[in-house]
FITI-401505 format. One record per residue: x, y, z of N, C-alpha, C in turn. Coordinates in steps of 0.001 Angstrom, whole numbers, plus 500000, padded with zeros to 6 digits. Atoms other than C-alpha are relative to their C-alpha. Example, Ala and Ser with C-alpha at 12.3 -4.5 7.8 and 13.67 -1.06 7.14 Angstrom:
FITI-401505
500890498810500000512300495500507800500900501200500000;499180498810499940513670498940507140499230501090500730;
//
This chain:
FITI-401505
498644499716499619968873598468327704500427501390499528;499261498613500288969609601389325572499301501259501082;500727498825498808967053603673328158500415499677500980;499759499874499450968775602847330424501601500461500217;498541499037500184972155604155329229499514501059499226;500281498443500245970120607165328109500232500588501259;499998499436498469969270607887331675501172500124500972;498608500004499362972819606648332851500615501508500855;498910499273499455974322609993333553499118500516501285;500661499461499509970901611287334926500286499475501693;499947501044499041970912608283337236501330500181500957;498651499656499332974829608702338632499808501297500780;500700498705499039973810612415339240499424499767501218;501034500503498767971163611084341476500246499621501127;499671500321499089972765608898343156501468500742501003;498847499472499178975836610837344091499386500773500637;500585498642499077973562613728345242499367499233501007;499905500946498881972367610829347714500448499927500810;498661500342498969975484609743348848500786500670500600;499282499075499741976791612887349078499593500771501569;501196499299498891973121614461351383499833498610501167;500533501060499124973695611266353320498487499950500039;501477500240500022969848610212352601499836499090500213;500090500840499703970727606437352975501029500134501338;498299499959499002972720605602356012499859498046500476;499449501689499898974865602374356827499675499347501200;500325500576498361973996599843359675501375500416501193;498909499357499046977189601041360990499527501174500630;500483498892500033975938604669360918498969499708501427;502029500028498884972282603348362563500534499509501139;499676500578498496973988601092365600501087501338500876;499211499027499601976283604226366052498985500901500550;501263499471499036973173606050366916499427499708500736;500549501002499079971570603845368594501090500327501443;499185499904498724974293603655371098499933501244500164;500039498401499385974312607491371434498726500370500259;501339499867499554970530607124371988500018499888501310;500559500725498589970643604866374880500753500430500999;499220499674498834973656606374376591499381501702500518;501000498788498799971508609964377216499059499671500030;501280500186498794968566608197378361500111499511500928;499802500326499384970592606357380506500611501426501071;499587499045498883972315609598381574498666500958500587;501184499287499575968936611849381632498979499344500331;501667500865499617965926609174382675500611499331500802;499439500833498770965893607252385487499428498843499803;500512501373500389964938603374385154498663499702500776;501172500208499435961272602372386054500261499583501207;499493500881498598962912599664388592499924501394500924;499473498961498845964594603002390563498682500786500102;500861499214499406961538604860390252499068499513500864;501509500202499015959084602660391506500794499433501570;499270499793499074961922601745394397499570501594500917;500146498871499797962170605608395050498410500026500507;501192500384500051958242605432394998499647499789501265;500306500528499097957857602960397485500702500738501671;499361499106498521960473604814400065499118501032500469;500683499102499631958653607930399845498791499522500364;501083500247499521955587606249400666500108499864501723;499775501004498660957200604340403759500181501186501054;499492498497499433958649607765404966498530501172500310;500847498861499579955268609813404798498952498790500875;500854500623499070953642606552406469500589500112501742;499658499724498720956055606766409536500091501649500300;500292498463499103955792610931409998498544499964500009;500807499762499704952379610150409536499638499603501931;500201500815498524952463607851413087501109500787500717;499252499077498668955279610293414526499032501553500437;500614498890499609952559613292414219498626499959500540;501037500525498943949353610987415699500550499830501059;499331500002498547951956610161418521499628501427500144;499774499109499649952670613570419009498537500784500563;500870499614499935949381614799418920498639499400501139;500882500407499098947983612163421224500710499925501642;499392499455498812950597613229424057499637501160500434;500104498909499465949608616409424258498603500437500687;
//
């Protein structure tokens, strides 16, 4: 006990220079980030679903100019 009211003041030091350098942070703190995580990946990334949607259009789209430029090509 007494080493540890030697160290006492050392210890307070310590921890205020902690609390002070924010080095721990509160679950408040962490879900507060969190939410500011997910709202710019929601604004900058696009969701797998929409891409592989997107995906599939552009496929459908270069399959029908592919059959509008064999038409074309077998009229002439």
């Amino acid at each position: 006990m007494e080493q540890v009211l030697q160290y006492s003041p050392i210890i307070i030091v310590l921890m205020m220079f902690l609390i002070q350098h924010r080095i721990f942070v509160t679950p408040e703190q962490l879900e507060k980030k969190h939410r500011e995580i997910i709202e710019s990946v929601e604004e900058h990334f696009v969701s797998l679903h929409s891409y592989n949607e997107l995906k599939e259009g552009v496929a459908e789209m270069k399959d029908k100019i592919d059959k509008i430029y064999d038409c074309l090509i077998t009229f002439k």
